[in-house]
N, C-alpha and C positions, 0 to 999 in steps of 0.2 A: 220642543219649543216652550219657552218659560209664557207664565199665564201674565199679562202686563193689567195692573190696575186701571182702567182708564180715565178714572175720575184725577190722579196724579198729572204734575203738570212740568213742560217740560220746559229749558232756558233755550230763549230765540236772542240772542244779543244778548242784551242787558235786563232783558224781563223773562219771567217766566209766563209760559200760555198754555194754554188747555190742548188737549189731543187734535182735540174735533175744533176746525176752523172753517173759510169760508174761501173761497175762490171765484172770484171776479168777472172772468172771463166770460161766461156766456150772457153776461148783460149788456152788451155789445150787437148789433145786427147781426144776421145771417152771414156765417165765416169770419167771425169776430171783425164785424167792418158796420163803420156805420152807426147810425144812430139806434136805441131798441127801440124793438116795434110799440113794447107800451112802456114806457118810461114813468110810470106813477107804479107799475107792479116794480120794478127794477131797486126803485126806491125802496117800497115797502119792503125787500128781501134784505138789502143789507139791515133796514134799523132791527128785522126781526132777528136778524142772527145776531145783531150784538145782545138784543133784549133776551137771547135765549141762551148766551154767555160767550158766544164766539170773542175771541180777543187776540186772532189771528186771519189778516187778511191778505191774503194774495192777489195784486193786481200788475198791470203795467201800462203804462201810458201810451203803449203799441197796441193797447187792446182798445181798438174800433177806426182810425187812433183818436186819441184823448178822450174818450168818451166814458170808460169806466171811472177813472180818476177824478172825472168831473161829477160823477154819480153820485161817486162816493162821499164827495168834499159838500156837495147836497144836502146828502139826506143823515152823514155821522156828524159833520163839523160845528161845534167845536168837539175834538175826538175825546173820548171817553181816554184817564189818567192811564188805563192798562193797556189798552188797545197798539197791536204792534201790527203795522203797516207795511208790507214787504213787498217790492216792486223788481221788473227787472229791467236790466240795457241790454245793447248790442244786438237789435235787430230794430229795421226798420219796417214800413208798410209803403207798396208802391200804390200808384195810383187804379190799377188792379185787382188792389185786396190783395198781392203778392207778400210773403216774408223773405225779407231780406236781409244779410250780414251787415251792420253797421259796427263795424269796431274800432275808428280810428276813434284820434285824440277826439278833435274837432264834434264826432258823432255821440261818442260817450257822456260829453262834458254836456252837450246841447242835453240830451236823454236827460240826465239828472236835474237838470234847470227847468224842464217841462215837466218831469215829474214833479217837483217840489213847486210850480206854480199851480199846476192844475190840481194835486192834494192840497196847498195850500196850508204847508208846512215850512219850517225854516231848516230843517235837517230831516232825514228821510234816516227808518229808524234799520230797512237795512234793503242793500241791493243785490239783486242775484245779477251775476255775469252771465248771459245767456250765451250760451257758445253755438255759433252757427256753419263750423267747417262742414257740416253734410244737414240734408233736411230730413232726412231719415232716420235721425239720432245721434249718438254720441260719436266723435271721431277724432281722430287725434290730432295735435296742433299745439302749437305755443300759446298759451295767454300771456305771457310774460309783460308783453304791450301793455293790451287792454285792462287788466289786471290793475299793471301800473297805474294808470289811469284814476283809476279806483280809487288807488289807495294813496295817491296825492290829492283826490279830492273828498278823501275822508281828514288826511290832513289838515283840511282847509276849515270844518265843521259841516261838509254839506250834508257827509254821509257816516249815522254813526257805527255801522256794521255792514261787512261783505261776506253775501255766498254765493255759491255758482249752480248753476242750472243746463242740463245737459250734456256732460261730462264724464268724462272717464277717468278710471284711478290714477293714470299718470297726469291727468291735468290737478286733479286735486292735491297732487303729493306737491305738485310745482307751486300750484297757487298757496297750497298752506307755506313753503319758503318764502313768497313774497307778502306775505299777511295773515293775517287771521280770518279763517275762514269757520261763519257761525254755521251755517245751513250749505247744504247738498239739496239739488232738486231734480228729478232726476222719474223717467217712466219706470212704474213700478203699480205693479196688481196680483191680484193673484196668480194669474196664470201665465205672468211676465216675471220673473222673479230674477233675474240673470245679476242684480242687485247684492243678494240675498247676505253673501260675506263682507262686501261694501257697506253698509248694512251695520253690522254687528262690530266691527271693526270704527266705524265713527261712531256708532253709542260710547263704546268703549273711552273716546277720546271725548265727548261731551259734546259732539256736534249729532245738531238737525236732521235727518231727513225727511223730507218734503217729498213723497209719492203725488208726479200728475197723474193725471187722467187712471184715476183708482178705482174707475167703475170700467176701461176698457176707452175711452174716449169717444174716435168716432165708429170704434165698431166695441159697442156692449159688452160685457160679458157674457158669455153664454156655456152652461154645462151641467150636464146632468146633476152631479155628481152635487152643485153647488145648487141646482135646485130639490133638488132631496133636502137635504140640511134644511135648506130654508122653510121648507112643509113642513118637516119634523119640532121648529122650533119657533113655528106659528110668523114668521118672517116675510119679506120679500130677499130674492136672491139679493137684489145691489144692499139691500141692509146685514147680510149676511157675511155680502163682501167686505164692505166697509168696515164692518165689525171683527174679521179678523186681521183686517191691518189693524185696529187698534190695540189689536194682543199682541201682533208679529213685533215687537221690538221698543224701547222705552222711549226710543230718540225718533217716533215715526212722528209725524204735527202730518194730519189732513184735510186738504183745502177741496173740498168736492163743491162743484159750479153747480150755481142751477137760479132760472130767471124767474122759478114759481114758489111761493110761501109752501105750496100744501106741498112740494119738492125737498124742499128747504128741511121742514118738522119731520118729512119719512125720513130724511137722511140723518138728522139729531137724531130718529130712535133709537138708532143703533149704537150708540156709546151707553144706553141700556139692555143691551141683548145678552143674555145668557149665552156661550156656547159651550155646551159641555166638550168636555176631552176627547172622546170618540167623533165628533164630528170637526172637531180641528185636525185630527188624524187624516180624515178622508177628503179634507178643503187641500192640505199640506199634496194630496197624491194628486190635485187636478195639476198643479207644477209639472212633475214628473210624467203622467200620460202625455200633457202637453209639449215635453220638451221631447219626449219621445215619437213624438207624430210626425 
C-alpha cells in the first residue's frame, strides 16, 4: 500500500478539496428524521469544521427531510469561495422516517429544486445519484433513466457536476457512458473493503471516492487488532481508522458525521497521526481475518 500525503488535496468537480471533510447527516433527529435535538450545537459543528478547513460537505435534503440543508444555509451562508457542497437524489422519506426509491423524472427534478432552495444556491456544485434497487447496498439495475435526468438538468445550469452513490462497477461503467462522473460514494472501512480495486482503478482515472459510514456506521468498529495500533500510537481506534483511510488511496475525500464539536476536533486529529509501516501492515490483515470469518 503506497504512503498518501494527507495534507494534498484532491479535484471534486471543478475544485480541489482537502482529504478530511464533513458529513451532515447526523445533524438531523434520531434516524436522520426530524428536527436536532439542540439545534445551536448543530450549528456550531458545521462553522467549526469550515473554521478548521473543511471544504467538503456532504449533505442531502433527504436528511431529516430538509433539515440539514437548512442547517447549513444558517450557520455557512454566504458560502465560503472554496467550499464544495455535494448533495444527493433518488430517495425519498415516508412519513415513518421510511427510505424510499424515488427515481422518476418528476421525483428527481422536484429533489434538486429542494435542494437548491433549501441550500439556497443557484446551481448545486455536485449531485450523487443514490441508487436504491435493494436497502442493503449495492445492486444491479439501469440508471440509464435517472441518470438522464441528471444530466438534462446539468444541461439546464442547475447542476454543475454528477456522481453516484451506492453502486456497483457495471452501473458506473454505464453512467460514466452517459456523463461524467466526478465522485463514487460508496460503504467502505476498514474492515469492509470489497471496494478495494474499485478503488484504485478510479484514482487511476481522476475520479472521487467518498467512503460512508468510515467508522462502521450503525455498528462501530470493533477489533483487536485496531485497538493495539491505536495504544501503541497514543490514539483512539476510530482515529486510527480514519487515519488509515487517508493513506489507503489519493482519490479517498472523508465525510465522517458527528453533532458534537469536541467529536468533530477528535476526528480532525487524525489527518495528523503518524502511522508507522508496521502498523498499516497489521490494520491491512483486520480485512482478511474479517473476510475470512
Amino acid at each position: 500500500m503506497r504512503t498518501i500525503e494527507t495534507s494534498s488535496t484532491f479535484n471534486l468537480g471543478h475544485r480541489a478539496v482537502n482529504p478530511f471533510g464533513y458529513g451532515a447527516m447526523q445533524l438531523a433527529g434520531p434516524g436522520v428524521f426530524g428536527p436536532p435535538k439542540d439545534r445551536d450545537a448543530a450549528l456550531a459543528v458545521l462553522r467549526e469544521a469550515v473554521a478548521t478547513g473543511v471544504n467538503h460537505i456532504d449533505t442531502s435534503d433527504f436528511y431529516g427531510p430538509h433539515v440539514t440543508n437548512r442547517l447549513i444555509r444558517e450557520a455557512l451562508a454566504p458560502y465560503p469561495d472554496d467550499l464544495v457542497i455535494v448533495t444527493k437524489v433518488g430517495a425519498r422519506r415516508g412519513e415513518d422516517g421510511s427510505w424510499n426509491p424515488a427515481f422518476s423524472a418528476d421525483e428527481l427534478t422536484r429533489a434538486v429544486h429542494d435542494n437548491l432552495r433549501n441550500l439556497g444556491l443557484d446551481a448545486l456544485d455536485v449531485v450523487n445519484l443514490r441508487c436504491m434497487f435493494s436497502v442493503h447496498g449495492p445492486a444491479e439495475g439501469s440508471i440509464e433513466a435517472p441518470l438522464a435526468v441528471l444530466a438534462e438538468l446539468q444541461r439546464q445550469g442547475l447542476v454543475r457536476h454528477i456522481g453516484l452513490s451506492n453502486v456497483t462497477p457495471t452501473q458506473i461503467a454505464e453512467g460514466r457512458r452517459i456523463c461524467e462522473i466526478v465522485c463514487v460514494q460508496n460503504y467502505y472501512n476498514l474492515a469492509h473493503r470489497a471496494d478495494d480495486a474499485l478503488i484504485d482503478e478510479l484514482a487511476g482515472d481522476g475520479i472521487a471516492y467518498v467512503p460512508f459510514f468510515p467508522l462502521g456506521g450503525f455498528t462501530p468498529l470493533q477489533s483487536s487488532t485496531l485497538s493495539d495500533v491505536a495504544a501503541r500510537v497514543g490514539a483512539t481506534p476510530m482515529q486510527v481508522a480514519l487515519a488509515w483511510l487517508l493513506r489507503r488511496a489519493p482519490n479517498i475525500l472523508l465525510i465522517p458525521g458527528t453533532a458534537s464539536v469536541a467529536h468533530l476536533r477528535e476526528n480532525r486529529a487524525a489527518v495528523e497521526l503518524d502511522l508507522p509501516p508496521d502498523a498499516i501492515i497489521a490494520l491491512d490483515g483486520i480485512w482478511t481475518s474479517t473476510a475470512a470469518a
